[in-house]
N, C-alpha and C positions, 0 to 999 in steps of 0.2 A: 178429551174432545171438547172444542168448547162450543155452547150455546147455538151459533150459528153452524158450525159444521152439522152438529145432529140435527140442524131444524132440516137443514139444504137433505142431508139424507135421507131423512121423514118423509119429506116432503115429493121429492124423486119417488120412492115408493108407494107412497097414496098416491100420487095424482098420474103415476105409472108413466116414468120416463123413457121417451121415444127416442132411442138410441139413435136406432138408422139416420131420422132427423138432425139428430145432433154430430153424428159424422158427416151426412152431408155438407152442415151449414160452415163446418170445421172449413170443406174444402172449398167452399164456394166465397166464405171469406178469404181464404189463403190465394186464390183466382181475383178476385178481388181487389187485394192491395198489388198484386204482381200488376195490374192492369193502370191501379193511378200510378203505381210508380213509376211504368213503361209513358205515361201520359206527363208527367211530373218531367223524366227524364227528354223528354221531345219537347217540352213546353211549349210555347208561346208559336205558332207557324202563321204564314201569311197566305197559306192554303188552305181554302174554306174548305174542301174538302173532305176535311181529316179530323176525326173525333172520338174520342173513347170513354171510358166511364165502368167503373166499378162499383158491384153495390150486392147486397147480399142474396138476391133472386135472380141480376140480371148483372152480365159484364159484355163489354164489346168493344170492338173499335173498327170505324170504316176512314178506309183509303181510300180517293176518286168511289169510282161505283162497287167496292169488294167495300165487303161484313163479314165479319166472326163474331158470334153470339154463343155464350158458355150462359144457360136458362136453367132455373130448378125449376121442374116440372113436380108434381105432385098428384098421384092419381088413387084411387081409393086408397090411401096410406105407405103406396110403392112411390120413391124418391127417385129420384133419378136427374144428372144435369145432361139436358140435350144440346149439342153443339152443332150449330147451322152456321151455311156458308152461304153467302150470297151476293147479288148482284141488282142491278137494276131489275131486272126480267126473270132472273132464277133466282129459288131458295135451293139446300141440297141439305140432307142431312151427313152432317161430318163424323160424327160419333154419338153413343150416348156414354154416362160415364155412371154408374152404379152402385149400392152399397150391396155389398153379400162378405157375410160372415163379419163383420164389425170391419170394413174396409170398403175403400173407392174402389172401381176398378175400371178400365175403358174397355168397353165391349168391341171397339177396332185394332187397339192394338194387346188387345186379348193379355193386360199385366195391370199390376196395382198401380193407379193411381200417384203419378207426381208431376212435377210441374214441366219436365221434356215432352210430357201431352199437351201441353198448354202450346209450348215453345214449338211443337209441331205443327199445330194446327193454323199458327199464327206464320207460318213458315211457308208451309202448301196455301194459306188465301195471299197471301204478299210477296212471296220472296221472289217472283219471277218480276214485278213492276218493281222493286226496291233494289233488284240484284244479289238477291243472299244466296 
């Protein structure tokens, strides 16, 4: 094992590594990059409208007046990413999405964690004004 592996393990241990945290952030990165890529993949539009943005606490993207917002939320040491839908006039809450037993899970569509959550949600706020 060399020097830096055992320091990294040491150190995990004393300063007592928050796992939940670290699976969260796993998936909130992995939401993340699907969102610049879906922004990367649309590039450049002539429709002020329309904006998106990935980042490691906050991803989104609005259409005319619809929002989808994937948030880590963080409340005395419970993790949790909230997914709200919105509009000019409403917000709604879409799902939350959870760590239990060393995994994500979405407390709506009641299964672990992957990225056809993501592809849903992005589905039910747009796919009626986009045609999907």
């Amino acid at each position: 094992m060399s020097f830096e592996d055992e320091f990294v393990a040491k150190a995990k241990e004393y300063l007592k590594e928050d796992k939940d945290a670290n699976i969260m952030n796993e998936v909130n990165w992995e939401i993340a990059k699907y969102f610049n890529n879906l922004n990367k993949e649309i590039g450049e539009v002539k429709n002020d409208s329309f904006s998106s943005y990935g980042s490691k606490h906050r991803s989104y993207m609005t259409i005319d007046n619809r929002k989808v917002i994937f948030e880590t939320i963080t409340e005395d040491g419970n993790y949790h990413i909230q997914v709200t839908q919105g509009t000019d006039d409403t917000t709604s809450e879409l799902d939350i999405i959870y760590v239990q037993e060393g995994k994500m899970y979405s407390q709506k569509e009641e299964k672990e964690f992957d990225m056809d959550i993501v592809r849903n949600h992005l589905q039910s706020t747009f796919g009626d004004i986009l045609g999907l």
